[in-house]
C-alpha positions as CSV (number, residue, x, y, z in Angstrom):
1,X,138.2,47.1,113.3
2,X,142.0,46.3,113.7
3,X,144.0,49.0,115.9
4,X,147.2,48.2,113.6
5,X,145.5,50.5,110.2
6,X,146.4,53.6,110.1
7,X,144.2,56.1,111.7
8,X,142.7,57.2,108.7
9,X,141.5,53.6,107.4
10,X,140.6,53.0,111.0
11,X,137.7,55.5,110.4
12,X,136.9,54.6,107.0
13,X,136.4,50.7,108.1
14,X,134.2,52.3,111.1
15,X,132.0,54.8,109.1
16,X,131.4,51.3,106.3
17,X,130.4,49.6,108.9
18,X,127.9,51.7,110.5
19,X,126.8,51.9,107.1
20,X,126.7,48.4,106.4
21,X,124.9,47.5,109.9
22,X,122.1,50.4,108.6
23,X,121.7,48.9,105.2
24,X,121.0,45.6,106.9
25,X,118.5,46.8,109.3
26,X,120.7,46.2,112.5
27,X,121.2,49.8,113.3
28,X,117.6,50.7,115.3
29,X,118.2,54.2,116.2
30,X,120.8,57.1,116.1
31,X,121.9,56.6,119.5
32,X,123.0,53.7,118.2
33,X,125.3,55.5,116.3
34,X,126.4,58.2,118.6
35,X,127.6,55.2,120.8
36,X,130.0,53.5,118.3
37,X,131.0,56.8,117.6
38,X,131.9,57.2,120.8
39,X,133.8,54.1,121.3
40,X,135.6,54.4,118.0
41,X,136.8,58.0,117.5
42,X,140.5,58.4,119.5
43,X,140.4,61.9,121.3
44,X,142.4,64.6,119.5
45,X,142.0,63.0,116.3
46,X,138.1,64.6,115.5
47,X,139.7,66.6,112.2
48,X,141.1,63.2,110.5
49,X,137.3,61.7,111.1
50,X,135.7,64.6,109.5
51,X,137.6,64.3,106.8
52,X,137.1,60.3,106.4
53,X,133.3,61.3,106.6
54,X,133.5,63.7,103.8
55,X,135.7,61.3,101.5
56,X,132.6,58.9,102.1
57,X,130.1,61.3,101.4
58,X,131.8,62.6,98.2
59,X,132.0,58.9,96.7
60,X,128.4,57.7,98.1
61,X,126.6,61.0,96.2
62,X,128.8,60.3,92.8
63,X,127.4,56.5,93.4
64,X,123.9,58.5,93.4
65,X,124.4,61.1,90.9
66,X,125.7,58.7,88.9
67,X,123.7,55.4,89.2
68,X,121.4,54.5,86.4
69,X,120.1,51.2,87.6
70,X,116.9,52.0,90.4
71,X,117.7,49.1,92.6
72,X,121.5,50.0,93.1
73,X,120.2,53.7,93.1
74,X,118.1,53.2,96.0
75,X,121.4,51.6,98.2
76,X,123.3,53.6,97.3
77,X,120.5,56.7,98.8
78,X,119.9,54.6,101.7
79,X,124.0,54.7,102.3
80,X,123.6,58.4,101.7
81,X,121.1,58.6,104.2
82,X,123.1,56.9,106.7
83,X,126.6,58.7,106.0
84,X,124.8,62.0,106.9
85,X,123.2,60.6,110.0
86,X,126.7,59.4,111.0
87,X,127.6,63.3,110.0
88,X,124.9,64.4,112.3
89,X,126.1,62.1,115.3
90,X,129.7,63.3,114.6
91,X,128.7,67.1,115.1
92,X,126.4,65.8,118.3
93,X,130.1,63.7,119.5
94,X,132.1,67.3,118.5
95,X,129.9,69.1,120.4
96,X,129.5,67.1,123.4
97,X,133.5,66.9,123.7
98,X,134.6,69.7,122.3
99,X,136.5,71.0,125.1
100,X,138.2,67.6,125.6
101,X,138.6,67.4,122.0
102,X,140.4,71.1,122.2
103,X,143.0,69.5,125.2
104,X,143.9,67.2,123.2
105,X,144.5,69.2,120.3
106,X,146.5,71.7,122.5
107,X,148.3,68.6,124.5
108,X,149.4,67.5,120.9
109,X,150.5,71.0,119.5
110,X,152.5,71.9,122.5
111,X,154.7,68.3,123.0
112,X,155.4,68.4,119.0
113,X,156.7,72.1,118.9
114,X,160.1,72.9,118.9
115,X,161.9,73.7,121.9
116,X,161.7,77.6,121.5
117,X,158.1,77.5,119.8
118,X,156.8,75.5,123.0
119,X,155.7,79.1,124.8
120,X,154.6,80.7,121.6
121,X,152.4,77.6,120.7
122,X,150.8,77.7,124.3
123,X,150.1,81.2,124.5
124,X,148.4,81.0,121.2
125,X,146.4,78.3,122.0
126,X,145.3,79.6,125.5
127,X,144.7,83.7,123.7
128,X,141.1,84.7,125.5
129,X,140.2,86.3,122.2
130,X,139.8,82.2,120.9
131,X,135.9,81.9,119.7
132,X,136.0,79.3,123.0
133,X,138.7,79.7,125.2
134,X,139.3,77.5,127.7
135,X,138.5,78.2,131.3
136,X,140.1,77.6,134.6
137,X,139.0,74.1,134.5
138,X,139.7,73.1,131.4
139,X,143.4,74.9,132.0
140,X,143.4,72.1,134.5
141,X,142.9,69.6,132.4
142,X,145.6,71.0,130.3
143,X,148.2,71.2,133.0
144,X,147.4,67.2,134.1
145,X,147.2,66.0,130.7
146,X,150.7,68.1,129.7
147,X,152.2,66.1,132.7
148,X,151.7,62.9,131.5
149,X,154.4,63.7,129.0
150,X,157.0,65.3,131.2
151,X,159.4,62.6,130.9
152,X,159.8,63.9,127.2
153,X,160.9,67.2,128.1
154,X,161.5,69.3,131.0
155,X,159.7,72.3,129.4
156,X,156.6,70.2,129.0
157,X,156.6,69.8,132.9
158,X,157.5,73.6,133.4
159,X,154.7,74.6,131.6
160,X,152.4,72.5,133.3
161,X,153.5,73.5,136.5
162,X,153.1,77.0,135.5
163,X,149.5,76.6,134.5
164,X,149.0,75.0,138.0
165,X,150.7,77.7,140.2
166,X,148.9,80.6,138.0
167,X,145.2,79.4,138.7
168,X,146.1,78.9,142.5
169,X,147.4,82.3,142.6
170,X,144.5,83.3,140.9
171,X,142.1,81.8,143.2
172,X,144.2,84.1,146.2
173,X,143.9,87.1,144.4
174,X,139.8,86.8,142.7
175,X,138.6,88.5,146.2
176,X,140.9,90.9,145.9
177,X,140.4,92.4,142.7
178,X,138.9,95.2,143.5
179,X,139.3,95.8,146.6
180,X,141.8,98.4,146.7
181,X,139.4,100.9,145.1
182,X,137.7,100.9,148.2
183,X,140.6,101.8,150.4
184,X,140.4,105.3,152.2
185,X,141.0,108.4,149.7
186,X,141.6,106.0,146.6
187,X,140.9,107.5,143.4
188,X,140.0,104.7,140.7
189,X,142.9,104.1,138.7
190,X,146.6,103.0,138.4
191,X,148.3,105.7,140.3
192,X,148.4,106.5,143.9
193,X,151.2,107.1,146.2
194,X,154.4,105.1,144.9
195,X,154.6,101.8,147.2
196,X,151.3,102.7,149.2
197,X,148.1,101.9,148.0
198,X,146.8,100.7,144.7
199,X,146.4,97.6,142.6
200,X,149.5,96.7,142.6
201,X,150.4,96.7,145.9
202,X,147.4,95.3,147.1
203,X,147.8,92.2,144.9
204,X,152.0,92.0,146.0
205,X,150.6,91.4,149.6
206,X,147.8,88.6,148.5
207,X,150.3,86.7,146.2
208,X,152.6,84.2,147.5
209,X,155.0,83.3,144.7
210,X,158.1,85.2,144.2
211,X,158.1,86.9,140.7
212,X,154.7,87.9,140.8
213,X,155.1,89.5,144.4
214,X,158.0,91.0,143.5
215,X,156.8,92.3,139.8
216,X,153.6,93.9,141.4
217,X,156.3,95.7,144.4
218,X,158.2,97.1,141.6
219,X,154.9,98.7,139.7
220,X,153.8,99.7,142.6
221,X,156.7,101.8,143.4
222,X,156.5,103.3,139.7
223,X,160.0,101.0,138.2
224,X,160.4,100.7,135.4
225,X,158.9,96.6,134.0
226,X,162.0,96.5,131.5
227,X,164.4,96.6,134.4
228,X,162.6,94.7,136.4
229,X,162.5,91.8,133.6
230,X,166.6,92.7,132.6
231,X,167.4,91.4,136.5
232,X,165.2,88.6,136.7
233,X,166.3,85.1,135.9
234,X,163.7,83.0,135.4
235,X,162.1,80.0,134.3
236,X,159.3,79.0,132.4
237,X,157.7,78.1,135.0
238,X,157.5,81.3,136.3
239,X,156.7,83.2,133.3
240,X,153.7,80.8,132.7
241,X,152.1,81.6,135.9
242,X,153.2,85.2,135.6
243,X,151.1,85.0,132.3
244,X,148.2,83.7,133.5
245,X,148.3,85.5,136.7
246,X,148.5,89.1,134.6
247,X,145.9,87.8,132.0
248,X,142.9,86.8,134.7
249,X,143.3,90.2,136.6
250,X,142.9,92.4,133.6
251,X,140.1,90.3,132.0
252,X,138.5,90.3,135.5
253,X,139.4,94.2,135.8
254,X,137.7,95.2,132.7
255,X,134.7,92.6,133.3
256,X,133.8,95.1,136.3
257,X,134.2,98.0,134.7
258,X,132.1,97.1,131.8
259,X,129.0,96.2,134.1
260,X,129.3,99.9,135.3
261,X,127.4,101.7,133.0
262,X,126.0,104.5,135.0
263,X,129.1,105.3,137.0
264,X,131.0,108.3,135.4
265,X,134.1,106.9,137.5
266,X,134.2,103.3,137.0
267,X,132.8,103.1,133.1
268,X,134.5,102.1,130.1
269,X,137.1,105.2,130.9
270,X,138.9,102.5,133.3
271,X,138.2,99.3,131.1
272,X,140.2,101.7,128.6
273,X,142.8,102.4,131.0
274,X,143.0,99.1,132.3
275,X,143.7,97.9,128.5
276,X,146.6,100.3,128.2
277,X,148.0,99.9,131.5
278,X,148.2,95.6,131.4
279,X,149.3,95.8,127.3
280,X,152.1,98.3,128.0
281,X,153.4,96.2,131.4
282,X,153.8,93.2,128.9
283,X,155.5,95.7,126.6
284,X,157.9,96.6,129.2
285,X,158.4,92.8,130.1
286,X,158.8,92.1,126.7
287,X,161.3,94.4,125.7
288,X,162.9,93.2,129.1
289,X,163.0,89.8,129.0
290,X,164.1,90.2,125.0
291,X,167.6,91.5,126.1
292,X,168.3,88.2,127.9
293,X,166.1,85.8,126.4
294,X,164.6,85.5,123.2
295,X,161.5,83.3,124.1
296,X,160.1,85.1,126.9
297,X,160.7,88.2,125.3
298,X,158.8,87.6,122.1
299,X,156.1,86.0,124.5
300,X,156.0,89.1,126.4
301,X,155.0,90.6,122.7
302,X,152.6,88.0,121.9
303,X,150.4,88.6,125.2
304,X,150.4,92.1,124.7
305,X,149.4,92.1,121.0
306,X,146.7,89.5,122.5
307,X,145.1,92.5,124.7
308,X,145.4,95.3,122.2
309,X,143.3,93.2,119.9
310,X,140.7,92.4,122.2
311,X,140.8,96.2,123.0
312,X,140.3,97.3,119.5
313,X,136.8,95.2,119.0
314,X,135.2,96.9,122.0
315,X,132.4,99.3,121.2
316,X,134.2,102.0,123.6
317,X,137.4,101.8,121.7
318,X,138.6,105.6,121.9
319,X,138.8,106.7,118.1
320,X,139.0,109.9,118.7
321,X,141.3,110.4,122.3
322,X,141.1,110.0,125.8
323,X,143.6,107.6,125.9
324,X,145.1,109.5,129.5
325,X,142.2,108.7,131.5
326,X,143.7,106.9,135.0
327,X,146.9,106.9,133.2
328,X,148.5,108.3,135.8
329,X,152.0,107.1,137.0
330,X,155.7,108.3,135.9
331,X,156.6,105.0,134.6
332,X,154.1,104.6,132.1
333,X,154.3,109.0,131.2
334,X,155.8,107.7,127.7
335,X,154.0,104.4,127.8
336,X,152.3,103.8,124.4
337,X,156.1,104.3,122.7
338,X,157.0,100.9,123.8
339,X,153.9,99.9,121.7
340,X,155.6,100.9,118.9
341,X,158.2,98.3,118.1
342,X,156.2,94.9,118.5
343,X,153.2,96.3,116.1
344,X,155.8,96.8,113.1
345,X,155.8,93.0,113.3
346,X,152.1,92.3,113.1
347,X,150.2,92.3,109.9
348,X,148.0,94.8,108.1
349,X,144.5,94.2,110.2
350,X,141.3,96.2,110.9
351,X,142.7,95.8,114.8
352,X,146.3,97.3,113.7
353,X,144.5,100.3,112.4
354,X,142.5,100.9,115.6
355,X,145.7,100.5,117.8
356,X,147.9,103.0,115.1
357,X,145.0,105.4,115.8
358,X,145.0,105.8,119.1
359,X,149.3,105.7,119.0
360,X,148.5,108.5,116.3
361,X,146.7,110.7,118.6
362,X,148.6,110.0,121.6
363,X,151.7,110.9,119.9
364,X,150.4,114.6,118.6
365,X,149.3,114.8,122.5
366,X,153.1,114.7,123.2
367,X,154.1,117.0,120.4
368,X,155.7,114.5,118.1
369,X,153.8,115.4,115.0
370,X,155.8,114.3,112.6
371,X,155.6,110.4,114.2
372,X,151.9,111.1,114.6
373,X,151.1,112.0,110.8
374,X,153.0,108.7,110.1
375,X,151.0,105.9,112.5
376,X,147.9,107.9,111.2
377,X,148.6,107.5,107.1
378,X,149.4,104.2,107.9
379,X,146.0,103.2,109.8
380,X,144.5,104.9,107.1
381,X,145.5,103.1,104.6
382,X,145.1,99.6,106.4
383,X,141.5,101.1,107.4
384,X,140.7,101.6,104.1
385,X,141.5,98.2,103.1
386,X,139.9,96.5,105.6
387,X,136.9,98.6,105.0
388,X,136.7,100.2,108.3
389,X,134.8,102.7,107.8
390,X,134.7,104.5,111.4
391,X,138.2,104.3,111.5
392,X,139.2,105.6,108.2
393,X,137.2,108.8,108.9
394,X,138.8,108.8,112.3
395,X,142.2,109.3,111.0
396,X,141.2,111.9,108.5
397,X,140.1,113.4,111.3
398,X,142.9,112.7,113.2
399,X,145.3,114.3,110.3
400,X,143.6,117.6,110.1
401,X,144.3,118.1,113.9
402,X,147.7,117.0,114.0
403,X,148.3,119.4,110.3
404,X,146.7,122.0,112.4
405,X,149.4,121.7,115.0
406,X,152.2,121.8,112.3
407,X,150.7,125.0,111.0
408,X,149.7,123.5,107.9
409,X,146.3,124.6,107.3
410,X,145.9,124.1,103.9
411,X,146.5,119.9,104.4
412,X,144.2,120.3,107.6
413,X,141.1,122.1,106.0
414,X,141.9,119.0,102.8
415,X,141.5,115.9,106.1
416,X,138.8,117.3,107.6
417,X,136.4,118.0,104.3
418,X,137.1,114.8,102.9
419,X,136.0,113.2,106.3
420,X,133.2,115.5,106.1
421,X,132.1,113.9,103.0
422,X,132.8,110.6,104.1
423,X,131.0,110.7,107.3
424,X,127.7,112.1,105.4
425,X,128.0,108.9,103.2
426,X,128.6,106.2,105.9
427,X,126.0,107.9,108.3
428,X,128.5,108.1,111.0
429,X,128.1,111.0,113.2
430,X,130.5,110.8,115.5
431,X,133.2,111.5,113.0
432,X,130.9,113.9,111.0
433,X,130.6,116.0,114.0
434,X,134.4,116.2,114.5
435,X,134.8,116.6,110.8
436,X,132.8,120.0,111.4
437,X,134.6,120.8,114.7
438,X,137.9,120.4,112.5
439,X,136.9,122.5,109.6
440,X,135.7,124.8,111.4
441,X,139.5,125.2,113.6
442,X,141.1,125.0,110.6
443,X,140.1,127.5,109.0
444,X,140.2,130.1,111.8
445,X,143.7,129.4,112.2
446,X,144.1,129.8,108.6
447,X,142.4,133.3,108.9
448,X,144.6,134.2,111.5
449,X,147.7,133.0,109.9
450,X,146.0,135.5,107.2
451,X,146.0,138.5,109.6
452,X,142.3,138.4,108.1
453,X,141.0,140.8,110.6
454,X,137.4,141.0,109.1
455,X,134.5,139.0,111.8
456,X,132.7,138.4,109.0
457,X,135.8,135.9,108.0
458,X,134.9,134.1,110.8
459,X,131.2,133.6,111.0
460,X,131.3,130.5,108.6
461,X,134.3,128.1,110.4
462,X,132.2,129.7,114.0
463,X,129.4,127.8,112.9
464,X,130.6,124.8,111.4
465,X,132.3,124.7,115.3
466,X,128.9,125.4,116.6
467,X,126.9,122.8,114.4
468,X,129.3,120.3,115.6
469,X,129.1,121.4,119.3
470,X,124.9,120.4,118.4
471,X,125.2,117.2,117.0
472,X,128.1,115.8,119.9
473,X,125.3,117.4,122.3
474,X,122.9,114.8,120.7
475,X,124.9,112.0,120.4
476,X,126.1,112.5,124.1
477,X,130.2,112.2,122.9
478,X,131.9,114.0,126.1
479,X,134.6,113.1,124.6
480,X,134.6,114.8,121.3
481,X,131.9,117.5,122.9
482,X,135.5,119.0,124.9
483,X,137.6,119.2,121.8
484,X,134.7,121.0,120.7
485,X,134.0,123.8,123.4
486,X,138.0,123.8,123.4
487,X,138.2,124.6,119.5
488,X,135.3,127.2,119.8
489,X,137.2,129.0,122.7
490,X,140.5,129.2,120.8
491,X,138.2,130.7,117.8
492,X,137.2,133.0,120.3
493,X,140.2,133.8,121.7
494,X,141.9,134.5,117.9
495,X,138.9,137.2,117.1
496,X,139.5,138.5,120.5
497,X,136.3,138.1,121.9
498,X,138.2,136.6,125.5
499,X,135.1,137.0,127.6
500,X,133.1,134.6,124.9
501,X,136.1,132.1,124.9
502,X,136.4,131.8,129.1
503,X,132.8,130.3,128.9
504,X,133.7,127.8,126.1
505,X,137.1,126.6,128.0
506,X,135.7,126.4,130.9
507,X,133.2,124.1,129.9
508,X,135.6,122.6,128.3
509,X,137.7,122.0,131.4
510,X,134.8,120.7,132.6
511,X,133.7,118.0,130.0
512,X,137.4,117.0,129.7
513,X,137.6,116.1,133.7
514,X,134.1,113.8,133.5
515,X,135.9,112.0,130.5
516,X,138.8,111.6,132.3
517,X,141.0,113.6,129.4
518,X,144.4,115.3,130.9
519,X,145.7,116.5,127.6
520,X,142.3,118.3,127.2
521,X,142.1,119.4,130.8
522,X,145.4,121.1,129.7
523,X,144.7,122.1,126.7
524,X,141.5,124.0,128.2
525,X,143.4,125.3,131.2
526,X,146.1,126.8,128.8
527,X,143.8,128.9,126.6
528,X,141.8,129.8,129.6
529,X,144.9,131.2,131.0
530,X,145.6,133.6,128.0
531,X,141.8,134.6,128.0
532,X,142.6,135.9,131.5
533,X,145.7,137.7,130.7
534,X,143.8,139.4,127.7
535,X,141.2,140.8,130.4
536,X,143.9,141.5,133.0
537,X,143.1,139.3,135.5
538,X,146.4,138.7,137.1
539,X,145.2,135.8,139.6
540,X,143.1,133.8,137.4
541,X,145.4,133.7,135.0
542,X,148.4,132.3,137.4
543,X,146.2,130.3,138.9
544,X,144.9,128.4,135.5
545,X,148.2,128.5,133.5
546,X,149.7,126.9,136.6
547,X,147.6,123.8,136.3
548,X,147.8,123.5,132.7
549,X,151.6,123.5,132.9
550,X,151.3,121.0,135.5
551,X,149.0,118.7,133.8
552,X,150.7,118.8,130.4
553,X,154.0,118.0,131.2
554,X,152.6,115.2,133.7
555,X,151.6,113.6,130.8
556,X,155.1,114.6,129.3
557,X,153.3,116.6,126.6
558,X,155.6,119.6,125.5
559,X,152.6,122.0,125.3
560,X,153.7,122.6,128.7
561,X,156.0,125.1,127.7
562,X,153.0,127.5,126.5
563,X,151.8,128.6,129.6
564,X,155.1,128.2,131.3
565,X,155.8,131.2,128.7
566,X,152.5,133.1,129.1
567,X,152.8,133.1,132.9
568,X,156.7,133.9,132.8
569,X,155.4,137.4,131.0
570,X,152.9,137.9,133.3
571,X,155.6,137.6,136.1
572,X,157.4,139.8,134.2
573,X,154.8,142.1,133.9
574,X,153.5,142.4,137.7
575,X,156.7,141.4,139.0
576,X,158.1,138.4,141.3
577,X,156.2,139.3,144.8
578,X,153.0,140.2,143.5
579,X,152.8,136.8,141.1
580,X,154.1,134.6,144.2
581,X,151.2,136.0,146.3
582,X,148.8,135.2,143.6
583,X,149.9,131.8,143.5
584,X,149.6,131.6,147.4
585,X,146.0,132.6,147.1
586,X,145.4,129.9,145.3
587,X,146.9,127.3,147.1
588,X,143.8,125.6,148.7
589,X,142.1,124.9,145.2
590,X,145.1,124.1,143.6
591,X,146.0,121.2,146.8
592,X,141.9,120.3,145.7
593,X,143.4,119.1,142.6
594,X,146.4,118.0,142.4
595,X,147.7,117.7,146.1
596,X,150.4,119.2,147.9
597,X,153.3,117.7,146.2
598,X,151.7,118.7,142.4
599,X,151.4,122.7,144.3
600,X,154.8,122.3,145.4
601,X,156.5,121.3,142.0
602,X,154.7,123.8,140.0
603,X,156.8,126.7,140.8
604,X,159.9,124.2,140.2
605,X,158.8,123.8,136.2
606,X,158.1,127.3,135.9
607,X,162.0,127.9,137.0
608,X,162.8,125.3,135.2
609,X,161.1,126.7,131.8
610,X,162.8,130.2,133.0
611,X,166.6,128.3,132.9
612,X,166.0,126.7,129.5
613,X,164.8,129.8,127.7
């Protein structure tokens, strides 16, 4: 077989020969096969083979179909026979060398890109969501066989190198993963005290490379990643091993905390977190990088859309909130609108829809309802299409909320029956049950909107509330079980039955901190702090209203400003001393909570609130 045909005939002349040696008895067994297979297919080039075996196969079964003569009939079946055991041996050879074949392929791809695709075509070819991504080794195979064509380009080398400085950093930081969750008074997730203690400034001291050391110093003192990216010049180099650095900690993060099943603090609330946290860093680097260089900027976009893809097919994807769970840190307060820009890029997908969702609801958590009612008509309508069912009645679900918020009760009683209907159909009843927890919210705050004064008004949305409080009992959904006990205290509390309410927020308050929720911790704390004032008691209502201010505006959520009213009455009311000795009172379960610092800046917003009004 001459090396001078093109690659193509080269493969033809092989596969006739095989079947010529089979035809005349010289081929004694398939082994025999996989070994000139072996010796004759060029690495990297599998895809041209398969395609030379099924332009033989196509032409031997005409020869068969065809053939009206027995003797030439039975050849030609014996060549048929023998094309598909060189098929077989070819998907043995694949098989076998796979991986090789795949560094070849990826070798090939990256040294014939353009200049500015070169990133681009290595971070898509390295994206851990691949049916087989390649591992640490075969990375290494990568970066030696990438070096073997550095003379070509420089960026060839600088990638290379990258992928060889990343898995040695790697390798520094694998026993140090997790290790800062065990440092003294560490509470599991990405805040702590700026600079101190945390991930990321555990990892700053095990690293020895500059931009990673001094990217996980900067997080760790709660900067901001887009100015840390806007002073950094780099190369790419750097941002390769950056990449891969970033990538292995939070697949090896969220690796953890999936095998944690049974612990409340270390379940899928962090693998959520974790998620969020690593795709809105590469957001921030992204829009960084972007204002001074094009390449790593949209690279900084590709890795993040990378994650939030792989987030959107886990099981524990939250539909339906919880999104602030160990979200705790200034710089990422507003995180998720920095996920906004790069997903108007992406294509209509069933992953799109997830990742609008949870933008949707994070957005109405922050008051903008407006922006929220639009991310959720638009995952609804890419849901629908991609026939996502879950997520479809999610949205509904979603939109009667939000609707609710904007005092449009009419549109909000509308979302939640059709996702009623919906859910009853597809057997979900996850979303049935919050169908029934909206319905029921709805329309009390219809009623009251009303003045309808009559209980019996009430009775019916009470127990749609309460038949959805039953089933998320059942189906063990803390999550959706404390917007529940929430929306049946505010019922409460609108047909002034407070003393009925307190015992439904304060569950509530309770479900919310085991899923990890701060926008329903505040939520809960809020309404519990008007059920107090409705029964007069002074100190619990200070004392609740105080860390439902605190908590909402943490997470940068206007509803801060309702209690920050309620309890500027109520100072009003008993006057300046008598509410600041309240608030003393309270001072050792407060600190319980939030610490010193969060005791200390509470009286700071309330001013604050008091100057703005």
């Amino acid at each position: 077989m001459s090396d001078s045909l093109p690659l193509r005939d080269r493969y033809l002349s092989l596969i006739d020969e095989i079947v010529q040696l089979t035809l005349q008895g010289k081929i004694s067994s398939v082994e025999m096969v996989y070994q000139m297979l072996q010796k004759g297919i060029t690495s990297g080039t599998g895809e041209i083979f398969e395609l030379a075996v099924s332009d033989r196969l196509s032409t031997i079964q005409s020869q068969v179909d065809s053939e009206k003569d027995e003797l030439k009939k039975a050849k030609a079946n014996r060549s048929l026979r023998a094309i598909k055991t060189i098929q077989t041996q070819w998907q043995r050879y694949y098989e076998q060398n796979q991986a090789t074949e795949a560094i070849a392929l990826a070798v090939r791809d990256i040294t014939t890109a353009a200049a500015d695709e070169r990133l681009a075509t290595f971070l898509r070819l390295t994206d851990p969501n691949q049916k087989q991504p390649f591992n640490s080794s075969q990375l290494q195979q990568l970066a030696k066989a990438l070096l073997q064509f550095a003379q070509l380009d420089t960026d060839i080398e600088q990638i290379s190198q990258g992928i060889t400085r990343g898995l040695a950093a790697w390798q520094r930081l694998q026993d140090h993963l997790i290790s800062w969750m065990y440092e003294q008074n560490r509470e599991l997730g990405f805040g702590g005290v700026p600079g101190e203690n945390g991930p990321w400034a555990t990892w700053a001291k095990k690293v020895n490379s500059e931009l990673p050391q001094a990217l996980f110093r900067s997080l760790a003192g709660e900067q901001s990643a887009i100015e840390f990216a806007e002073q950094r010049s780099i190369t790419l180099s750097d941002w390769v091993e950056m990449a891969l650095i970033l990538q292995y900690l939070q697949r090896g993060l969220v690796s953890w905390f999936d095998q944690q099943p049974y612990n409340v603090q270390a379940g899928s609330k962090l693998s959520i977190s974790t998620y969020l946290t690593f795709a809105v860093v590469w957001s921030q680097l992204a829009s960084g990088f972007g204002n001074t260089a094009a390449v790593y900027g949209n690279g900084g976009s590709q890795m993040m859309l990378q994650i939030l893809r792989n987030f959107a097919q886990r099981p524990y994807f939250p539909l339906y909130g919880g999104i602030f769970a160990s979200f705790s840190g200034s710089y990422l307060r507003n995180a998720l609108d920095y996920l906004d820009e790069p997903l108007r890029k992406v294509e209509g997908t069933q992953e799109k829809a997830r990742i609008f969702t949870l933008l949707g609801y994070s957005q109405r958590a922050l008051g903008q309802y407006q922006r929220s009612i639009k991310f959720h008509l638009q995952a609804l309508e890419i849901a629908r299409n991609a026939g996502d069912r879950p997520c479809e009645i999610a949205n509904l679900n979603h939109l009667s909320r939000t609707y609710v918020q904007e005092k449009d009760y009419a549109e909000a009683i509308n979302h939640s029956q059709r996702a009623l209907i919906l859910s009853r159909q597809a057997g979900d009843r996850t979303g049935e049950a919050n169908a029934l927890v909206n319905l029921g919210y709805s329309e009390v705050m219809q009623a009251q909107q009303l003045e309808q004064i009559e209980p019996e008004t009430y009775e019916m949305p009470i127990n749609y509330l309460e038949q959805g409080l039953k089933l998320l009992e059942k189906l063990g959904d803390l999550q959706s079980k404390g917007l529940c006990l929430s929306s049946l205290g505010i019922a409460y509390l609108v047909i002034g039955e407070a003393q009925t309410a307190i015992k439904y927020l304060e569950e509530g308050f309770k479900t919310a901190q085991i899923s990890g929720d701060l926008y329903l911790q505040g939520r809960n704390l809020a309404s519990l702090s008007e059920a107090y004032y409705h029964l007069q008691n002074a100190e619990k209502a200070i004392y609740t209203g105080g860390l439902g201010m605190y908590l909402l505006e943490q997470i940068a959520s206007n509803e801060w400003r309702q209690p920050a009213g309620l309890l500027t009455i109520l100072q009003g009311q008993i006057g300046k001393e008598a509410f600041q000795n309240f608030w003393q009172q309270q001072r050792a379960k407060i600190i319980a909570i939030i610490g010193v610092d969060g005791y200390d800046y509470i009286p700071q917003l309330l001013m604050r609130y008091q100057q703005d009004i």
